[in-house]
N, C-alpha and C positions, 0 to 999 in steps of 0.2 A: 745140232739143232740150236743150242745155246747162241753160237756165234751168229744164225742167221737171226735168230731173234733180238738180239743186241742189235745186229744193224736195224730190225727196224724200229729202235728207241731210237738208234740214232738219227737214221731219217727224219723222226717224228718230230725230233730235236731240230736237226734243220730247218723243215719244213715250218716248224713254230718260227724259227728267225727269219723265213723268208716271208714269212706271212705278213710282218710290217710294211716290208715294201709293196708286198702284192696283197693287201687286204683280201683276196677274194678269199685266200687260204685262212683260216679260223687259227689262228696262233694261238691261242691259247688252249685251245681243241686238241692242235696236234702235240703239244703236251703232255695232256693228258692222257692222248693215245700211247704216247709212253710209257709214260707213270704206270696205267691198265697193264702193259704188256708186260712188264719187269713184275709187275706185282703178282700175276696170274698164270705165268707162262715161265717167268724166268729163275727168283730166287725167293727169297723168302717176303711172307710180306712186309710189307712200309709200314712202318709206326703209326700210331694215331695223331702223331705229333707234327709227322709231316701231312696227312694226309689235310691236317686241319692250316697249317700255314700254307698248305699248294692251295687249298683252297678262299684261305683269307686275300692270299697274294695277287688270284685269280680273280676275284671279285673288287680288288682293287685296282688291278688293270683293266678292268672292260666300265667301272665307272671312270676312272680316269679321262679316258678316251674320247669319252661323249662329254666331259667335265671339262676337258680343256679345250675341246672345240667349243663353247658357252663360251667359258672365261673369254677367251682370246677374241673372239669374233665382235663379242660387247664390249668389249675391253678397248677395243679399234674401233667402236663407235657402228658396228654392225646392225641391222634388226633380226628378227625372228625370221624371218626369208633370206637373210643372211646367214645363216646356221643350216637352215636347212636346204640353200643350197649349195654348200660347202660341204656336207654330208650326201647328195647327189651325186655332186660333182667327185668326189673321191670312188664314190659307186662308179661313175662312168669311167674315171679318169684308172681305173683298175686296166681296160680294155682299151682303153687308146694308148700308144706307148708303153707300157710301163717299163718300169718303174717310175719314169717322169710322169707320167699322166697324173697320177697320184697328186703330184706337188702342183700342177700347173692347172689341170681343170679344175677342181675346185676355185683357186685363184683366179680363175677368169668368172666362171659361175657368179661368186658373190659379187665378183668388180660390177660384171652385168646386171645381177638384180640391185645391187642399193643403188647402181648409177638410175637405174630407171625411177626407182623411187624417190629419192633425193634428189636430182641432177647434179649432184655435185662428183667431178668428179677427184679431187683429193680423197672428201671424206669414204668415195667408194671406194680406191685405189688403199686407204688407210685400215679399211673394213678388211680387203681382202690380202692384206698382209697378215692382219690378224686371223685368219684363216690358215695361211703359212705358216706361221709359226707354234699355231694349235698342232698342225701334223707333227712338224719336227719337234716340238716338245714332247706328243702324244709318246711318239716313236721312240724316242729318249727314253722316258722312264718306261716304255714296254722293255727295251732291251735291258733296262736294272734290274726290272721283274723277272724278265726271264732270266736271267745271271742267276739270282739268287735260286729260283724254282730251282735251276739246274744243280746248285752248292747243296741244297738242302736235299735232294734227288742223290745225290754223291757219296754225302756225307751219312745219308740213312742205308743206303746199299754198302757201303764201304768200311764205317765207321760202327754201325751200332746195330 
């Protein structure tokens, strides 16, 4: 019974790393669903120590996310319909394609709405890089977060 519950930490595990590219999956949820299952099902329980940095860690990836699609999108000279649709666009862009869709509708979304706003089209095409690069950043430090959840996940089952 142990082994099948282990695999599905590690599922959960996966599933959390897949979730960057395919946002529809809740990464930092399936996590969690981990974390639950080892804690309640499998071995002894997690410390207070981690339960409090999965959580601090957690809460700094899901403002992140939304932090750096802001940064990025003003940053390139975006507006406020700029952001939010580059948050649409990563919604839709989940179910066309993916994994690409992710990186591409968004990037056309905001190009669409500032060009309509502005007519400029540099400053749109400029907006909507900043949009691009909000993701693969976003994406970036989720995978450091999730590195460490996992170290710190490890290191409490293993170590202490």
């Amino acid at each position: 019974m142990d082994i099948f519950l282990w695999l599905i930490v590690i599922a959960a595990f996966v599933l959390g790393f897949a979730g960057i590219i395919y946002p529809v999956l809740p990464s930092v949820l399936m996590f969690w669903v981990g974390f639950l299952v080892y804690n309640f099902f499998i071995g002894d329980e997690l410390s207070w120590m981690f339960w409090v940095i999965a959580a601090s860690l957690t809460v700094v990836a899901l403002i992140s996310d939304v932090a750096a699609n802001s940064y990025f999108v003003k940053k390139f000279g975006g507006s406020k319909k700029g952001e939010l649709a580059a948050i649409i666009g990563a919604v839709i862009g989940m179910f066309i394609y993916p994994p690409f869709g992710v990186l591409f509708v968004p990037f056309v979304f905001v190009f669409v709405v500032e060009f309509i706003q502005i007519k400029d089209m540099n400053k749109a095409l400029k907006a909507s890089i900043g949009s691009f690069l909000a993701f693969i950043s976003s994406a970036v430090f989720d995978i450091i977060v999730y590195i460490f959840l996992i170290m710190f996940f490890l290191l409490d089952v293993f170590l202490y």
